[in-house]
GUDREN-107039 format. One record per residue (C-alpha): residue in three letters; chain; y, x, z. Coordinates in Angstrom, 1 decimal, padded with zeros to 4 digits, always signed. Example, Ala and Ser with C-alpha at 12.3 -4.5 7.8 and 13.67 -1.06 7.14 Angstrom:
% residues 2
(Ala A (-004.5 +012.3 +007.8))
(Ser A (-001.1 +013.7 +007.1))
END
This chain:
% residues 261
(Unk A (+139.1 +074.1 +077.7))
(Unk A (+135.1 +073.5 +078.0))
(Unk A (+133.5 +072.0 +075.1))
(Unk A (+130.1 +071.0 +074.5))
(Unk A (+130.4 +070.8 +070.5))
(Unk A (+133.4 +072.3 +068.8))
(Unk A (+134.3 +071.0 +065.7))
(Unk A (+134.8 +072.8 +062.2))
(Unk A (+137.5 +075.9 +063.3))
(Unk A (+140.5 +077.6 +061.1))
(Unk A (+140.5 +081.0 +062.2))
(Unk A (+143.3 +082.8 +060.3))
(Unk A (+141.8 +086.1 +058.0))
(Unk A (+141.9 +089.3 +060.8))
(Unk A (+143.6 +092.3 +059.4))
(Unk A (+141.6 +095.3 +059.6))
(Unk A (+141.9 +099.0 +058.1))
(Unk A (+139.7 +100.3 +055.6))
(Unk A (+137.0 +101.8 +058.8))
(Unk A (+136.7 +098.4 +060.0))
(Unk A (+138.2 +098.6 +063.1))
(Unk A (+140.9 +096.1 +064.2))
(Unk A (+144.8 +097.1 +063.2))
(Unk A (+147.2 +096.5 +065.8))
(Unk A (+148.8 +092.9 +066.1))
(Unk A (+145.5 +092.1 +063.5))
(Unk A (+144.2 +088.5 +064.5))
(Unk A (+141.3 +088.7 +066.7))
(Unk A (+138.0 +087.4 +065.1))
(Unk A (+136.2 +084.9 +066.8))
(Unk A (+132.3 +085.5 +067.8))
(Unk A (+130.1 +083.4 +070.0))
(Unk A (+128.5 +085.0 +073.2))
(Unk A (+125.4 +083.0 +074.4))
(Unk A (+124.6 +083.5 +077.9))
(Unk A (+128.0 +084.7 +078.6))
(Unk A (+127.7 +083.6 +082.2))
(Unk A (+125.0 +086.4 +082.8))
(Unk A (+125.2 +089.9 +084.5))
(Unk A (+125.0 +091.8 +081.2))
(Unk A (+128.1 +089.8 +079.2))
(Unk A (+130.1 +090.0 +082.1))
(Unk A (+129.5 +093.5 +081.8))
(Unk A (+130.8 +094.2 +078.7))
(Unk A (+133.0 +090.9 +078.4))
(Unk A (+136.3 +092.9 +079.0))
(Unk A (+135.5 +095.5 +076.5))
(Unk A (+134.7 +092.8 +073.6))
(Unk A (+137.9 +090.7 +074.5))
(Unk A (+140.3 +093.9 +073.3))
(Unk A (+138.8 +093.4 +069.7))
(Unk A (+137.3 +089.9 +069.5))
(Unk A (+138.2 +086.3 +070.7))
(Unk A (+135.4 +085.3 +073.0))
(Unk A (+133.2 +081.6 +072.3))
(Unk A (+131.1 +081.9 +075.3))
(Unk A (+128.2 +079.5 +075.7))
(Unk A (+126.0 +079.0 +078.6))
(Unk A (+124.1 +076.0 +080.6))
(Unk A (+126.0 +076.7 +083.5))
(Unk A (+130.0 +075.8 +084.3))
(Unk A (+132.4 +078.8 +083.1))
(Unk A (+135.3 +080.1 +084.2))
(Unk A (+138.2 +080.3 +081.4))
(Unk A (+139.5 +083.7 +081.3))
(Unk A (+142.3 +084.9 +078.9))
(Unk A (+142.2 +083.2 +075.4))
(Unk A (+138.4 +082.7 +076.1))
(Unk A (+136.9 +079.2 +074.6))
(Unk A (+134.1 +077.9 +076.9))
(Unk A (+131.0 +075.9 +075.6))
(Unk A (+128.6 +074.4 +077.7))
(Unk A (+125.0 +073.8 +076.2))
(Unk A (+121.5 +074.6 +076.3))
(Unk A (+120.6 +077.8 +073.6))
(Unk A (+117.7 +075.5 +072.9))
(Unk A (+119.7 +073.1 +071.2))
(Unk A (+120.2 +073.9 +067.1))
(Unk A (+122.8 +071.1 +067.0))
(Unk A (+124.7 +072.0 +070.0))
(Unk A (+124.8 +075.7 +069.0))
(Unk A (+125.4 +075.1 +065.5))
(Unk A (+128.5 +073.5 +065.9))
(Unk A (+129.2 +076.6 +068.5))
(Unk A (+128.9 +079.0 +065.6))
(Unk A (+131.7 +077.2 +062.9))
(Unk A (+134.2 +079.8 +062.2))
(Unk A (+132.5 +082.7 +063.8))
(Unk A (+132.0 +086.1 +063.0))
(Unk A (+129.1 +086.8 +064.6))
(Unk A (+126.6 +085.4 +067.2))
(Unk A (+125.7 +087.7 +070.1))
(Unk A (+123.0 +086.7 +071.5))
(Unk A (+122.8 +087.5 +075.1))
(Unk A (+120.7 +084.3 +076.7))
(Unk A (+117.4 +084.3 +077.9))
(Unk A (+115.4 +085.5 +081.0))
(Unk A (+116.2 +089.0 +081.5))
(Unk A (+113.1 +090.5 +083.6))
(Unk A (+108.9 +089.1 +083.7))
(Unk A (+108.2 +086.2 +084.4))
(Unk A (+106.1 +083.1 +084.1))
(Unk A (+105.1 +082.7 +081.0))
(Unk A (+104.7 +079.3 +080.0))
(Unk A (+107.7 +077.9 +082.4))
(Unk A (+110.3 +080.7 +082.0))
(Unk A (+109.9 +082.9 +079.0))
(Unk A (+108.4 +080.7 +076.5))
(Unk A (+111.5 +078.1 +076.8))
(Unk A (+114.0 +080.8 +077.6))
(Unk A (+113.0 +084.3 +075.3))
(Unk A (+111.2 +082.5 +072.6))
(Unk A (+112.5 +078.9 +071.9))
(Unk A (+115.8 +079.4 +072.7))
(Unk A (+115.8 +082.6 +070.2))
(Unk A (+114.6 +080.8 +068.1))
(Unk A (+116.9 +078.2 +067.9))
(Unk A (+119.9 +080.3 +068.2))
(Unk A (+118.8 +082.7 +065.3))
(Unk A (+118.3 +079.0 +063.4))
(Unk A (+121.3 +077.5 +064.5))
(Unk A (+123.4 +080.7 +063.1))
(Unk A (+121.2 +080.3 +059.6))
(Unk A (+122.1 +076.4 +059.3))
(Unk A (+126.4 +077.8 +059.8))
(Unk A (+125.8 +080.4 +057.7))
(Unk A (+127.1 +083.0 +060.0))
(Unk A (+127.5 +086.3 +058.6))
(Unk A (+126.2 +088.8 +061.8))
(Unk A (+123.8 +088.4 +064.4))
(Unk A (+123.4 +090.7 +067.3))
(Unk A (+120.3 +090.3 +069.1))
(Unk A (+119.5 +091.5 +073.1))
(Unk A (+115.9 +093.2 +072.7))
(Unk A (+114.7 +095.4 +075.4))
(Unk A (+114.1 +099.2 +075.9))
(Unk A (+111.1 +097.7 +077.6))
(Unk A (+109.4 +097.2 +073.9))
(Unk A (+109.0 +100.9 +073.8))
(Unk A (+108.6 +102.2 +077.3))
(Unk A (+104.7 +101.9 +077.3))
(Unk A (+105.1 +105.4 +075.9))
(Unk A (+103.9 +108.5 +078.2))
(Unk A (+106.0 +110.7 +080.4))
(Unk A (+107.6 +114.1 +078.0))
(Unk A (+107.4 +111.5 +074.7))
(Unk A (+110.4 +110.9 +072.5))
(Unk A (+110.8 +107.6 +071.9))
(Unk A (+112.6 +106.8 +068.4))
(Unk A (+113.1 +103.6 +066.5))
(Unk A (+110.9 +103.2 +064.2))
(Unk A (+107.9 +104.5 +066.5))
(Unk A (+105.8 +101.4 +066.8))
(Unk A (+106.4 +099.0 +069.6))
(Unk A (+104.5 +099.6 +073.1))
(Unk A (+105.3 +096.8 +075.3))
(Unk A (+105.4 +097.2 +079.2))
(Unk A (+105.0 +093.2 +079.9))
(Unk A (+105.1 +089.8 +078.8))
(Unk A (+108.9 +090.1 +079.1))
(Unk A (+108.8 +092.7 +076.8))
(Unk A (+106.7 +090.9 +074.2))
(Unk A (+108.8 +088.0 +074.1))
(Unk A (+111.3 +090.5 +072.9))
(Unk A (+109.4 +091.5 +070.0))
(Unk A (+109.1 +087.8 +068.5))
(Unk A (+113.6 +088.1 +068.3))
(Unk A (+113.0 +091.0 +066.5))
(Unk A (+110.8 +090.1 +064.4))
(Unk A (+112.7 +086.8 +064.2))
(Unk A (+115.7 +088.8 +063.1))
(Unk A (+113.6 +091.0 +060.3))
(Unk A (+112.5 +087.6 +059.0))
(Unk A (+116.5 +085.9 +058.4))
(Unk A (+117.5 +088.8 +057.3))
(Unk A (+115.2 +089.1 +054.6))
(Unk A (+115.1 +085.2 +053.9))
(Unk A (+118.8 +084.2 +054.5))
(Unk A (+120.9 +087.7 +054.3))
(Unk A (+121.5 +087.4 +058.0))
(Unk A (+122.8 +090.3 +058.9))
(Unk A (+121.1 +091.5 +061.9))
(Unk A (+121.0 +094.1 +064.6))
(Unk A (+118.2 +094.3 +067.2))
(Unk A (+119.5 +096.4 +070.1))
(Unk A (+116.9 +097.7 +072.7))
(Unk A (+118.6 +097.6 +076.2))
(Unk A (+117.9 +100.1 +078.6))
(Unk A (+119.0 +099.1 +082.4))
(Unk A (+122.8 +097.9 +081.3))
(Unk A (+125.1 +099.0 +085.0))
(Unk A (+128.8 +100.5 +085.4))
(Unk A (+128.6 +104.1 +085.4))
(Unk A (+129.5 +103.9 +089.5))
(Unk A (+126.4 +101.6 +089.9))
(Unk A (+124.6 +102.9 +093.6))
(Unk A (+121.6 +102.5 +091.4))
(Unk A (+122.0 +105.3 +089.1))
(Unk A (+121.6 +107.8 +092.0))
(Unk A (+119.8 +110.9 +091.2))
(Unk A (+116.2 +111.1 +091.4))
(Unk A (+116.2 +106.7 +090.9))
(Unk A (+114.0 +105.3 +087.9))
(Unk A (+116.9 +103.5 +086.3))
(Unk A (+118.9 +106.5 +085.4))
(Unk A (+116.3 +107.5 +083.1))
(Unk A (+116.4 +103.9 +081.5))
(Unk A (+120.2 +102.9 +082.1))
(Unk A (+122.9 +101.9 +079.3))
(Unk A (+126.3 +101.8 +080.0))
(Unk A (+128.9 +098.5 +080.1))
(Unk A (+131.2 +100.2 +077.9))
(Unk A (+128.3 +102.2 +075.9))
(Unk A (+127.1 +098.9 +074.9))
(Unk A (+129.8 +097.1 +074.3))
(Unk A (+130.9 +099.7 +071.8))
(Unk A (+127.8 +099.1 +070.0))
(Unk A (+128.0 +095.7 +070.1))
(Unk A (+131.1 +096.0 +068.5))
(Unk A (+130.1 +098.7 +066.0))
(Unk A (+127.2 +096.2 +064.8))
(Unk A (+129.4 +093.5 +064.2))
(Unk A (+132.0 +095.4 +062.2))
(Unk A (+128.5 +096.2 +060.2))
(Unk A (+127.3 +095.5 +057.0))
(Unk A (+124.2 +097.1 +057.7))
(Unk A (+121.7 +094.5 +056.5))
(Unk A (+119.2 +094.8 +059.3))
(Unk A (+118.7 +098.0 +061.7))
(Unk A (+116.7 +098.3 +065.3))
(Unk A (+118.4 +100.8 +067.4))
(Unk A (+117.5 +101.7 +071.2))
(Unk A (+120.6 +101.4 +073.6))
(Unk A (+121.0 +104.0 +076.5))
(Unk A (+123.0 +106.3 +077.7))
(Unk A (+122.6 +110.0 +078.9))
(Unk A (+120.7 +111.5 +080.5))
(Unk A (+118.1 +108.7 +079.3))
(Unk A (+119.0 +110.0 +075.6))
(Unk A (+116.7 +112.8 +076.3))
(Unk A (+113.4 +110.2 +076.6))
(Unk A (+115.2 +107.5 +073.7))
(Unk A (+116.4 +108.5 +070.0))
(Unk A (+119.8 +106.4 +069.9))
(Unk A (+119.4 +107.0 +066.4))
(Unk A (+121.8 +104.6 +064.6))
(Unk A (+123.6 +103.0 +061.5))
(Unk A (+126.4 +102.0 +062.8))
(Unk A (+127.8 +106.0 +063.6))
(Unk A (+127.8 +104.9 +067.7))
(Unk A (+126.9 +107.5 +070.2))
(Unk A (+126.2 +106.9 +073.4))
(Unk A (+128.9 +109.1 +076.0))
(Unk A (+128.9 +107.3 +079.4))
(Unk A (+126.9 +109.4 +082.3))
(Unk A (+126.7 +107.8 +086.0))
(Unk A (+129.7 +108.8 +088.3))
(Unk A (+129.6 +111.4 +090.7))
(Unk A (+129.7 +108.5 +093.3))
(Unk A (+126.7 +107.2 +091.9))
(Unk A (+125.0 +110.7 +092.2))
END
């Protein structure tokens, strides 16, 4: 069913073991996907389905898929998502323009306002866990032969990439003020392992994160108590430019398929 507010939710308590991780026949938690009709969330949609039940919000008409609950709003809109977040685990904040733009008529509306009012939104329904979409792309202004680790300071390859910075920065700020708890994850170039892009020699095997990569990490942030951490999502062989250094005990294991090769 498509909704464009949901009401006040009773989500039964999910049964998990003492690691966090879901127990079998345990009652799925809810968590709200925005821009779930994108590339990257259809990516790792199946993945997150096997432990979570799936709010997915996005301008556009959805497709219902499985137990999937469908919302159709703008991420602009505090009272629209608001009432998206009731009963939610966690918000995982996908939307926005993925690649530079125009400024002032793409990524300002899309990568700053609507981050903004998603992060507020989550605040105002006191969700516990935030997962925010940041950008490898915050960090890849450093030269050729240089490790790149988390807590290097940020070296923005575009606009896009700037706009990036003000979520995490957003996300440092409600975690501190509101015990948000929040984790900024730095894409690299998210593709299935089989991807014809991730041919040897091509530029976005040296950037790339895998679907399932990802979506373990997703999954490990939101299972999380880990107040507020930054961490830089890819897979091998990009590990050897980006420290995946990480809280959450994920490591990255997905290479590109032969095929790809």
């Amino acid at each position: 069913m498509t909704r464009r507010g949901v009401g006040k939710l009773e989500v039964p308590p999910t049964r998990t073991s003492t690691s966090g991780f879901r127990l079998p026949g345990a009652v799925r938690e809810t968590v709200l996907v925005t821009g779930s009709a994108g590339r990257v969330a259809r990516l790792v949609a199946p993945r997150l389905r096997e432990e979570f039940r799936l709010r997915r919000l996005d301008v556009v008409p959805q497709s219902p898929e499985g137990d999937d609950e469908l919302v159709q709003a703008d991420a602009r809109d505090v009272d629209a998502v608001r009432s998206a977040c009731a009963a939610v685990k966690a918000v995982i904040h996908l939307a926005g323009q993925p690649a530079e733009a125009d400024f002032r008529t793409v990524l300002l509306p899309k990568n700053l306002d609507a981050t903004w009012a998603v992060y507020e939104a989550a605040v105002l329904a006191e969700v516990p866990r935030f997962v925010f979409a940041s950008t490898v792309q915050t960090v890849e202004g450093f030269g050729p032969g240089v490790v790149v680790g988390r807590d290097d300071p940020p070296r923005p390859i575009s606009v896009y990439g700037c706009t990036k910075l003000f979520g995490e920065a957003l996300g440092r700020f409600h975690a501190d003020r509101s015990g948000l708890g929040v984790a900024c994850l730095r894409l690299g170039a998210v593709r299935a392992p089989e991807d014809p892009g991730l041919a040897a020699g091509g530029t976005i095997r040296d950037l790339w994160v895998g679907a399932d990569d990802l979506a373990a990490l997703i999954i490990a942030a939101v299972r999380s108590e880990v107040p507020f951490a930054t961490v830089i999502a890819v897979s091998p062989p990009a590990t050897t430019r980006f420290d995946t250094a990480n809280p959450f005990d994920w490591t990255p294991v997905q290479r590109p398929s032969p095929g790809a090769s």
